[in-house]
C-alpha positions as CSV (number, residue, x, y, z in Angstrom):
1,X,15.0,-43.8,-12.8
2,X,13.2,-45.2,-15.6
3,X,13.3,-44.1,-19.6
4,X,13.2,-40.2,-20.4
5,X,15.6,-37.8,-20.3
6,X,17.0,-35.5,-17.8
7,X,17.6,-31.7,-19.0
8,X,20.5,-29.9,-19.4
9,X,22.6,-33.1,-18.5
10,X,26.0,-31.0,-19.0
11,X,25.1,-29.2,-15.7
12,X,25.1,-32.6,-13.4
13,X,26.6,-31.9,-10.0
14,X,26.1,-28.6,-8.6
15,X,23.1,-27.5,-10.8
16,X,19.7,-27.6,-9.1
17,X,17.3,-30.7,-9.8
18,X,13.4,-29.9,-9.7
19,X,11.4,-33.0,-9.1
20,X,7.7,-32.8,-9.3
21,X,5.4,-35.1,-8.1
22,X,2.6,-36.3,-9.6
23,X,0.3,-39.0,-8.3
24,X,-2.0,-40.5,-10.1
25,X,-4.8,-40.3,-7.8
26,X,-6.5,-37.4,-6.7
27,X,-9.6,-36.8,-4.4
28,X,-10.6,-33.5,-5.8
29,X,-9.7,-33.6,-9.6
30,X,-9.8,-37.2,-11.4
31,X,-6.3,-37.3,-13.0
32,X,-5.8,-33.9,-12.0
33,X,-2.1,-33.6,-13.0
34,X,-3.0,-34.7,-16.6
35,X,-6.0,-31.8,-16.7
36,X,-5.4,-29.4,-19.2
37,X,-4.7,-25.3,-18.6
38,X,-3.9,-23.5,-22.0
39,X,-4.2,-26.6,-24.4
40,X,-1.1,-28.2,-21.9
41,X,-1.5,-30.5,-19.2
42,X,-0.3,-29.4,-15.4
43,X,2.2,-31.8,-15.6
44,X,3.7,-30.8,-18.9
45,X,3.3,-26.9,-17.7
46,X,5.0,-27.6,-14.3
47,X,8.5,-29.3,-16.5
48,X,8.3,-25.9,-18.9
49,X,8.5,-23.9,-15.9
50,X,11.6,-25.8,-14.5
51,X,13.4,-25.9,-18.2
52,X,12.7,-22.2,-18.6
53,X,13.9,-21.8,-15.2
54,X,17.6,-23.2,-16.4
55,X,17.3,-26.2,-14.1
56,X,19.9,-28.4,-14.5
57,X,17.6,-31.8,-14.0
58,X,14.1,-32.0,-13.7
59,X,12.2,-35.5,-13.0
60,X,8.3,-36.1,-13.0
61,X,7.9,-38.3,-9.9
62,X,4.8,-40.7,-10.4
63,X,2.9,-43.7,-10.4
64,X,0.9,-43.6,-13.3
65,X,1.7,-44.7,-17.0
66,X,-0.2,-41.8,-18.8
67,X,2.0,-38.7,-16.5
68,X,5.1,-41.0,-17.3
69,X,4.6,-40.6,-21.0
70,X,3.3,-36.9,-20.5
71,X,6.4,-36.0,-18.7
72,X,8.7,-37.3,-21.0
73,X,7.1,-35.4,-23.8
74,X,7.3,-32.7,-22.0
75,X,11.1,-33.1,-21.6
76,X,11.8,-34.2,-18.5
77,X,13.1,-37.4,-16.9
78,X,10.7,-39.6,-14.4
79,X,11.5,-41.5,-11.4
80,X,8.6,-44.6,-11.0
81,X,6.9,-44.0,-7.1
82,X,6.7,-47.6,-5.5
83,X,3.1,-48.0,-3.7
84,X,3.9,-47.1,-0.6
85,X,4.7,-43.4,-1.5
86,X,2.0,-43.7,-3.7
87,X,-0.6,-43.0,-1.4
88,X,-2.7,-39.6,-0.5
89,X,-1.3,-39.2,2.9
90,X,2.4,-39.5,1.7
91,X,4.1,-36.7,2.2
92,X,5.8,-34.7,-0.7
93,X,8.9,-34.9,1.0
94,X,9.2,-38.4,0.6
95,X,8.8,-38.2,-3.0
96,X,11.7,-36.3,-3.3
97,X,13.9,-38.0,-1.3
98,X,13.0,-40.8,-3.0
99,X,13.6,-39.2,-6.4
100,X,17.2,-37.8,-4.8
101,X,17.8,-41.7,-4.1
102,X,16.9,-43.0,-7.3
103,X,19.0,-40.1,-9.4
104,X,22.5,-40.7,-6.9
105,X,22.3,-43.8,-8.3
106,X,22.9,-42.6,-12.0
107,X,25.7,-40.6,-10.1
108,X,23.3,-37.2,-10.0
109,X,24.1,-35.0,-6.9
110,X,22.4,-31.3,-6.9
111,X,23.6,-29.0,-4.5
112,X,20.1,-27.6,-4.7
113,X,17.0,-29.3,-4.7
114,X,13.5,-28.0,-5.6
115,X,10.1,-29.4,-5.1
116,X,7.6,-27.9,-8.1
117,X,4.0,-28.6,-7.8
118,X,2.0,-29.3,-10.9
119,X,-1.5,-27.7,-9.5
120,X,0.2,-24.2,-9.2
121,X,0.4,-23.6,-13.4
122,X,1.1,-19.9,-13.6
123,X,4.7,-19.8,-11.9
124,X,6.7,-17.6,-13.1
125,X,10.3,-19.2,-14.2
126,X,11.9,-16.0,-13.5
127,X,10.7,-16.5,-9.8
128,X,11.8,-19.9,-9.6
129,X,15.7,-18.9,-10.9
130,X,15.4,-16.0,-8.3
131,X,14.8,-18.3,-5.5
132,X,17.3,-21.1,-6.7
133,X,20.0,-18.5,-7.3
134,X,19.2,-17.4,-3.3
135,X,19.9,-21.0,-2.1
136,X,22.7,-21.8,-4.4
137,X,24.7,-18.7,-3.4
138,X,23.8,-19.2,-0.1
139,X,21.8,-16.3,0.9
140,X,19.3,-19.0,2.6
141,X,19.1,-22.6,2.9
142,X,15.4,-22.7,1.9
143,X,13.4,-20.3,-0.4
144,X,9.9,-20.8,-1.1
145,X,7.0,-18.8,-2.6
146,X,4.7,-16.5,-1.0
147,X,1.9,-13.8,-1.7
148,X,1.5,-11.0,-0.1
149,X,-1.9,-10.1,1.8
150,X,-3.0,-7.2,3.8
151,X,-6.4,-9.3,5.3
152,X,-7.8,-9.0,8.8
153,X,-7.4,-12.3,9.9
154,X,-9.6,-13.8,12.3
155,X,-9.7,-17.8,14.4
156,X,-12.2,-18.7,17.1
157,X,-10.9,-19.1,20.4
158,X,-13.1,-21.0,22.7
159,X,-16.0,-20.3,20.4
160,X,-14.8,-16.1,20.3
161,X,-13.8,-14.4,17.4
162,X,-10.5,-13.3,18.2
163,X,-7.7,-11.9,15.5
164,X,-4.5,-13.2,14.6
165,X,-1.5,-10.5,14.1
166,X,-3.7,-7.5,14.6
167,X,-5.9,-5.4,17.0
168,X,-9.7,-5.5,16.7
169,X,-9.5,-2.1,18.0
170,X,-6.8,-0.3,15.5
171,X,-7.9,-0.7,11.7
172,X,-5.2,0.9,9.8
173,X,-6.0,1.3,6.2
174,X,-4.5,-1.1,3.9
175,X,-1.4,1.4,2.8
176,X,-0.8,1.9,6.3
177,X,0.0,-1.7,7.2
178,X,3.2,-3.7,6.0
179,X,2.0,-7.1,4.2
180,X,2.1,-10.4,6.0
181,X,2.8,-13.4,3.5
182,X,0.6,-16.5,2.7
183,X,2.5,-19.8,1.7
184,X,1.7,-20.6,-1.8
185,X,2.7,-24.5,-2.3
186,X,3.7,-23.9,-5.8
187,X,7.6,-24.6,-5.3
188,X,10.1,-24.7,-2.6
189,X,13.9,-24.5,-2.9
190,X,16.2,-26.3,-0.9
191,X,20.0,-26.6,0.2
192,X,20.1,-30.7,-0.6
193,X,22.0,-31.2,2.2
194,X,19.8,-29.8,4.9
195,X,16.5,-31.4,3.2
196,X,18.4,-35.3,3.3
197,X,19.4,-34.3,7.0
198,X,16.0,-32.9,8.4
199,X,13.8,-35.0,6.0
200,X,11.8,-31.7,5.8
201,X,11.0,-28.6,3.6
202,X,11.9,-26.2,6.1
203,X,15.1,-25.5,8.1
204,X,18.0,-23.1,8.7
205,X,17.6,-19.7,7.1
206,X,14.4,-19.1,5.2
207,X,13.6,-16.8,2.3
208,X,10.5,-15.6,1.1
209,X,10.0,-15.4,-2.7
210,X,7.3,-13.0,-3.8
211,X,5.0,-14.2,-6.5
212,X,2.3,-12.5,-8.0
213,X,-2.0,-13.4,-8.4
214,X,-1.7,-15.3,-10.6
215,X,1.5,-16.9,-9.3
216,X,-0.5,-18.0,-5.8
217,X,-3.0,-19.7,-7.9
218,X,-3.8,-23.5,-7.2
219,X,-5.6,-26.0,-8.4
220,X,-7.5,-28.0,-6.1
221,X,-10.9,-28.8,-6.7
222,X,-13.4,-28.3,-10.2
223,X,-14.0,-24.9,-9.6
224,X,-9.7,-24.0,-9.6
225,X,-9.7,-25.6,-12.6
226,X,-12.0,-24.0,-14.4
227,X,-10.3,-20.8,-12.8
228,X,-7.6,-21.6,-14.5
229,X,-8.6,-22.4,-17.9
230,X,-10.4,-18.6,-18.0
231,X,-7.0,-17.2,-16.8
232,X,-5.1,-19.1,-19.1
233,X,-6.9,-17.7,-22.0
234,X,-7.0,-13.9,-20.6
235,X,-3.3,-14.4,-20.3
236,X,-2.9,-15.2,-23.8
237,X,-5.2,-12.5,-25.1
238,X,-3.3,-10.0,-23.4
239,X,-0.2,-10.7,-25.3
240,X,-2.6,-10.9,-28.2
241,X,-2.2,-13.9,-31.3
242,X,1.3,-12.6,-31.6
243,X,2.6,-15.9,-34.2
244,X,-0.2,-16.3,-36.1
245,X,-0.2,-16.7,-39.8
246,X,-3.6,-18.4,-40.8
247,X,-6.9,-18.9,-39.3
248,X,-9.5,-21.7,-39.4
249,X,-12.4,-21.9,-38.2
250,X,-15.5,-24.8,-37.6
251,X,-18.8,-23.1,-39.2
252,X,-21.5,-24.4,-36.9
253,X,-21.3,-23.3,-33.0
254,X,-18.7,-20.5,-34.2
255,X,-20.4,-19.0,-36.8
256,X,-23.1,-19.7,-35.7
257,X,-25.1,-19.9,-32.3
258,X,-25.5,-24.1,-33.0
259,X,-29.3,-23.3,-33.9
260,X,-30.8,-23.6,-37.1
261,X,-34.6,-23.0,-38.2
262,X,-35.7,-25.0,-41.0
263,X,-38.8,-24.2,-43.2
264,X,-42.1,-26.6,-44.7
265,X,-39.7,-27.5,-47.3
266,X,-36.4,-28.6,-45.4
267,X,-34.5,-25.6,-46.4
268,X,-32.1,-24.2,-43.2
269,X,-31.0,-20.6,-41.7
270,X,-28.9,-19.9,-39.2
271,X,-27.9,-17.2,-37.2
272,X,-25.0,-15.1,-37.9
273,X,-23.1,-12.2,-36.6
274,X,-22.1,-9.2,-38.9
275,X,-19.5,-8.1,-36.8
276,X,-17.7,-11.4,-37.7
277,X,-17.2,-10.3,-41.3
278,X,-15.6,-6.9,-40.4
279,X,-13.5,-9.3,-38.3
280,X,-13.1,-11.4,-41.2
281,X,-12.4,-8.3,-43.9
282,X,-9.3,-7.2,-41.7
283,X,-7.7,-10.1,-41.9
284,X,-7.9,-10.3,-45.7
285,X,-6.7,-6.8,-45.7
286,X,-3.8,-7.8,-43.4
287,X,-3.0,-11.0,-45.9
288,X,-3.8,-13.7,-43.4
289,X,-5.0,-16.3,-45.0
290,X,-8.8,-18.0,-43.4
291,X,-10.3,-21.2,-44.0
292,X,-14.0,-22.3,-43.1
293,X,-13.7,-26.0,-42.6
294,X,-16.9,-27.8,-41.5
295,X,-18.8,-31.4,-41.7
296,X,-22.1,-29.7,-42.5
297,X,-23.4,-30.4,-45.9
298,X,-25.7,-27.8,-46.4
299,X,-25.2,-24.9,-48.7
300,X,-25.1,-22.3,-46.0
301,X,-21.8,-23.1,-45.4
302,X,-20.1,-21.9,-48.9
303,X,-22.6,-19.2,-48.4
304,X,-21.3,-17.7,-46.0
305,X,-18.2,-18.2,-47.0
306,X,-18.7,-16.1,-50.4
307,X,-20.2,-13.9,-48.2
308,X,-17.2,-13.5,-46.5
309,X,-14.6,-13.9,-49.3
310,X,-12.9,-16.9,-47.9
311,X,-12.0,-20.9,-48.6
312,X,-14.2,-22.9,-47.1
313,X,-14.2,-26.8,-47.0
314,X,-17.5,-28.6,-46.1
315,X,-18.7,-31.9,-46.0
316,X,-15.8,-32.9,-44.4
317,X,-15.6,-35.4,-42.3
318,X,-11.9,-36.0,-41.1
319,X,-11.5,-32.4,-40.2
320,X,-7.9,-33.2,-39.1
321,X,-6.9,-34.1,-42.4
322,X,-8.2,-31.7,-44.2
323,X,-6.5,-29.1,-42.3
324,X,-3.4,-30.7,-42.7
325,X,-3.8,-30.7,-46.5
326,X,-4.4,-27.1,-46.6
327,X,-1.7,-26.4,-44.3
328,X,0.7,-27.9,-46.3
329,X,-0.7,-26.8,-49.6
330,X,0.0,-23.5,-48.5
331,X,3.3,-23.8,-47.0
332,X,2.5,-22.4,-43.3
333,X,3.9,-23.7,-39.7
334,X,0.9,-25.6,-38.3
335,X,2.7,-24.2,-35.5
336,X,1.6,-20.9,-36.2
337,X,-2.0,-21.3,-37.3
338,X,-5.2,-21.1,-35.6
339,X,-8.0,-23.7,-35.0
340,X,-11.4,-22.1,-33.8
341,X,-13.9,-25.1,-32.5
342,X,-16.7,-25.8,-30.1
343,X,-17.7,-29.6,-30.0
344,X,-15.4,-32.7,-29.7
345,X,-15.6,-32.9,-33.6
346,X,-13.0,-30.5,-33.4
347,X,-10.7,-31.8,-31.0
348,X,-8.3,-34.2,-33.6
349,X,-7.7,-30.5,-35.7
350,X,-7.2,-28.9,-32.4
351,X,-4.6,-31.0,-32.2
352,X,-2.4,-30.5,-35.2
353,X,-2.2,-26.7,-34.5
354,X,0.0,-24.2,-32.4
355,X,-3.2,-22.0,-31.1
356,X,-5.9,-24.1,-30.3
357,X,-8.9,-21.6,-29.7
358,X,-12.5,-22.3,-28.6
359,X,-15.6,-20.0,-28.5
360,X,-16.5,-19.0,-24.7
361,X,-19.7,-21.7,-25.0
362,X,-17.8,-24.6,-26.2
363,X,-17.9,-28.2,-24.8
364,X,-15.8,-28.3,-21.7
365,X,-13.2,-31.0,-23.5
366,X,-12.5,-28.1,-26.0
367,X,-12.6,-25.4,-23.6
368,X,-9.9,-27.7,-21.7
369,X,-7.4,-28.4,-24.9
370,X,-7.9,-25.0,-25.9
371,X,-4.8,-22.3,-25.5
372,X,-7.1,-19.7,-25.9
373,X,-10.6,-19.4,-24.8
374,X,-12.4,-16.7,-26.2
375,X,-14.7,-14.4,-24.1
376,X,-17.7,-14.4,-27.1
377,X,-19.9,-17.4,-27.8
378,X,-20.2,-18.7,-31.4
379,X,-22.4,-16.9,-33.1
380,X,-22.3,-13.9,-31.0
381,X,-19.0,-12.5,-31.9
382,X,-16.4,-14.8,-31.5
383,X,-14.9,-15.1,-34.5
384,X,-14.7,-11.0,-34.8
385,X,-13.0,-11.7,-31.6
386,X,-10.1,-13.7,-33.1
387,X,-10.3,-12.0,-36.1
388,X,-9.1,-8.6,-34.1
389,X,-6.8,-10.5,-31.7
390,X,-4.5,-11.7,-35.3
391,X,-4.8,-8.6,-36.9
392,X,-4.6,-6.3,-33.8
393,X,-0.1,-7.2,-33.7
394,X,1.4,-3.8,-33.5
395,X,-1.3,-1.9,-34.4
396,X,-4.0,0.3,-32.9
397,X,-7.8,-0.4,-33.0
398,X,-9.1,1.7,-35.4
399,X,-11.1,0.3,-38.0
400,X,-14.1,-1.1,-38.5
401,X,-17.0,-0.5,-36.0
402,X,-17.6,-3.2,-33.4
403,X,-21.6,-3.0,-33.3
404,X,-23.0,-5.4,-35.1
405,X,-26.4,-6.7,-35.5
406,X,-27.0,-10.7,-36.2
407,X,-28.3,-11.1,-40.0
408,X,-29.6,-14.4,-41.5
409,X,-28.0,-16.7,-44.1
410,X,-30.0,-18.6,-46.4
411,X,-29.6,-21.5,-48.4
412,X,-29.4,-20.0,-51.8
C-alpha cells in the first residue's frame, strides 16, 4: 500500500474495507474515473460514498499517478495495481484480492469486504451501510445492488423473438406483476472469507439491495456522462442553494447571451435579461451580498452593475484573485459562496469556491467542474435562476413576476 491514509483506522479488524478500482485506461471515457459529476471527480465521489457509509477502510486501487493523488485528497488510502491487473480484461475481482493482499500486510483483515465502482456516482451511502450491515450480521454472505424493473423482456432464439420470464400471450399490467431485479454494478458486498475462497463476487446466500434511478445509474460511454452531469445539477437544485452566503457572477455569457452589436463608432450593447434584476433585487432584499466580476473593459459592465445596485469588478484579469480578495474583505466562507461562469476564464475562480455554478450553455470544461448546472443560458435567465435558488431557503415563491423581456444596455 503506498502513501495516503486509510479511514476510520480505529475500526481495523472486523470493520468492512471498500476498495475501488480505478484504472487508468478506459475505452469509452478517456480518464474516465478522473471525469467530473457535480464539480467532483468519480473517483473522489465513489471514496465519499464509502466514508459516509462508516467504512472502516477504504483504498482507491489504481495504476495511474493523477487517481493516486485524487484519491488521497479525497481521503482514502491507495493500493498501486502492478501491470498485469492493469489491463481491460482484468477482472475486478482481482483487484480486490489484490488490494486484500497488499492491506494484510499492514496487518488489515475485514470481515467484510466491498467492491465500489467509481462510474456508478449517485449511490446512496445509506444503501451501502444497509447492505454491509446484511453481510456483517450475517443475514447473507453477499449483498449487492439492484433496480427494480417491470419490462417485457425479449432474446432471439434461433432468429425468433421469444420472451424471457413471461408469456407473450398474458400481459398483465404493470401493478399486476411483481418486479424482477436488474444488477446495477455500482457495489457489491462480501463475506471476506467466502470472496478469498471462491475468488468470486458471488457465492453462498445472496441478498438483493434495492437502489433507486438514480442509484442504477452508470457511466459508461460520453453520453452517461453527460447524463450525469444534468442529474447532478437537478439534484442540487432540488435541495436548493441551501449554504449560500454571497454570489458572483462572470458578466459576459451570464449576463449576457456572449453577443455584442457594436455601432459606426465602436461603441457596444449587449443583450440582457430583466428578469435577472428581479433575481438580483431579492437577493439584496435578503442581505446576500453579489459581486459582478469580469475581464471586460467596457463600460457596460459597471452599467449594468448600477443598474442592478451591486459591486462589480471589471477589467480583471486574474479573476481568481480578485475573488479571493473580496472574499476575505468581507469575511465570508469561500466555502459557502457562489461562482457563476461559462468559459474556461472562469474555471481558476470556480475553483476557490464551495458552489461552483455554470449557465446551461457553458463550455463543457465548466459544465464538468460545475456543482450546479443551471437549466437557463446566459443571458436568457440564468442568473434570475440562481438568484431564486439563494433566496428561495425556507421560503415560498412569491414575489416578483418571472416574465421578463430582454432590454439593452448601453455604454453610457
Amino acid at each position: 500500500m503506498t502513501s495516503g491514509r486509510t479511514a476510520g483506522a480505529a475500526g481495523r479488524g472486523q470493520g468492512a474495507l471498500v476498495v475501488i478500482p480505478a484504472r487508468g485506461g478506459s475505452q469509452g471515457v478517456p480518464l474516465k474515473n478522473l471525469q467530473r459529476v457535480g464539480g467532483r471527480s468519480l473517483v473522489a465521489r465513489a471514496v465519499a460514498t464509502a466514508l459516509a457509509a462508516g467504512a472502516a477502510h477504504v483504498v482507491v486501487s489504481t495504476d495511474h499517478d493523477g487517481i493516486a493523488a485524487e484519491a488521497r485528497a479525497a481521503g482514502a488510502a491507495v493500493v498501486r495495481r502492478p501491470d498485469e491487473l492493469s489491463g481491460a480484461t482484468v477482472s475486478s475481482e482481482s483487484a480486490v484480492l489484490h488490494a486484500l493482499d497488499a492491506l494484510a500486510a499492514d496487518g488489515v483483515r475485514p470481515a467484510v469486504t466491498v467492491l465500489l465502482q467509481c462510474t456508478s456516482p449517485f449511490v446512496d451511502p445509506d444503501d451501502l451501510a444497509a447492505a454491509i450491515g446484511r453481510v456483517a450480521s450475517g443475514e447473507a454472505d453477499v449483498a449487492f445492488a439492484v433496480a427494480p424493473t417491470h419490462d417485457f423482456q425479449w432474446t432471439l432464439d434461433g432468429g425468433e423473438a421469444a420472451p424471457v420470464g413471461h408469456s407473450a400471450l398474458h400481459r398483465p399490467r404493470r401493478q399486476e406483476r411483481a418486479p424482477h431485479f436488474r444488477e446495477t454494478g455500482a457495489f457489491y458486498v462480501m463475506r471476506t472469507a467466502g470472496l478469498r475462497e471462491t475468488g468470486r463476487r458471488f457465492f453462498g446466500r445472496l441478498a438483493l439491495q434495492v437502489v433507486d434511478a438514480d442509484g442504477s445509474l452508470e457511466i459508461d460511454d460520453p453520453q452517461d456522462l453527460e447524463l450525469a452531469r444534468l442529474l447532478a445539477g437537478r439534484r442540487e437544485q432540488q435541495g436548493l442553494l441551501p449554504d449560500v452566503d454571497a454570489l458572483v457572477t462572470d458578466f459576459d455569457g451570464v449576463h449576457t447571451d456572449d453577443h455584442a452589436w457594436v455601432d459606426e463608432d465602436g461603441r457596444e450593447t449587449v443583450r440582457v435579461h430583466r428578469g435577472d434584476g428581479w433575481g438580483v433585487a431579492r437577493l439584496r432584499e435578503s442581505g446576500v451580498p453579489v459581486l459582478v466580476l469580469s475581464t471586460e473593459r467596457n463600460a457596460v459592465v459597471p452599467a449594468r452593475a448600477a443598474k442592478l445596485g451591486v459591486e462589480v469588478r471589471h477589467g480583471v484579469d486574474d479573476k481568481a484573485s480578485a475573488l479571493t480578495q473580496w472574499i476575505a474583505a468581507r469575511g465570508l466562507d469561500p466555502a459557502h459562496v457562489a461562482f457563476v461562469g461559462n468559459d474556461v476564464n472562469d474555471l481558476a475562480a470556480m475553483a476557490r469556491v464551495g458552489w461552483p455554478v455554470a449557465v446551461a450553455d457553458a463550455h463543457p470544461d465548466v459544465r464538468a467542474a460545475a456543482r450546479l448546472v443551471l437549466t437557463r443560458r446566459g443571458g436568457h435567465g440564468a442568473v434570475r435562476e440562481v438568484c431564486d435558488l439563494i433566496a428561495s431557503r425556507g421560503r415560498s415563491s412569491e414575489g416578483a413576476p418571472t416574465s421578463a423581456a430582454p432590454v439593452t444596455t448601453s455604454t453610457p
